[in-house]
N, C-alpha and C positions, 0 to 999 in steps of 0.2 A: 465779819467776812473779810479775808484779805487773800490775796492774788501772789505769784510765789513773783520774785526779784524785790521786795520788800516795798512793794505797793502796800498803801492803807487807805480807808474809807475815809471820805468819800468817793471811791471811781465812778467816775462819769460815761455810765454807760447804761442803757434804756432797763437792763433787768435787776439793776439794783435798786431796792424799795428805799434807801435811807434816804432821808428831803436832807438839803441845803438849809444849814442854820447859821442865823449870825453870828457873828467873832468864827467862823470856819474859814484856814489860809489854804487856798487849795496851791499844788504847783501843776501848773497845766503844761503837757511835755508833750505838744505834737512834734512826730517823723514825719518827714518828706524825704521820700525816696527817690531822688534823683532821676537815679539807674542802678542797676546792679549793684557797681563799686559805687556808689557814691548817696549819702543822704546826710539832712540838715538835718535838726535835733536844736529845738528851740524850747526854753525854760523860761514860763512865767509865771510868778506868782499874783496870786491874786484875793486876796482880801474880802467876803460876805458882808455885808451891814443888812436891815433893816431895809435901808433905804435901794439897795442895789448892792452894786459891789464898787472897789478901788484897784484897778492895777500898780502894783508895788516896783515893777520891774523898769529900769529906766532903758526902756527899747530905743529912744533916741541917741542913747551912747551905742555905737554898731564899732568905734575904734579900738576897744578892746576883749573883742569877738576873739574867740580860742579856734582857731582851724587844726582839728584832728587829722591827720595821714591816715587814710584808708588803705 
């Protein structure tokens, strides 16, 4: 099952049957939409174990944040 802009499984959403398996790197991409003109677009990846999961993405660096012109 995949979703057209070249989404792939796993997507995280209530009507897909596939379970979360370990060694699986998800990139998790919430939109926040601002306003009209304006929305944030945050990319994290993230890591499955056994044990839980790892986030990979060093969100404590915010200094070299890419700002798109809308």
């Amino acid at each position: 099952m995949s979703r057209g802009g070249g989404h792939d499984n796993p997507l995280l959403h209530p009507f897909n049957p596939q379970r979360l398996e370990a060694g699986v790197l998800i990139a998790l991409e919430p939109t926040y939409r601002a306003s009209e003109d304006r929305r944030h677009h945050i990319e994290d990846l993230i890591l499955t174990s056994a044990d839980g999961h790892r986030v990979l993405t060093d969100w404590q660096s915010t200094s070299e944040m890419i700002t798109i012109p809308g």
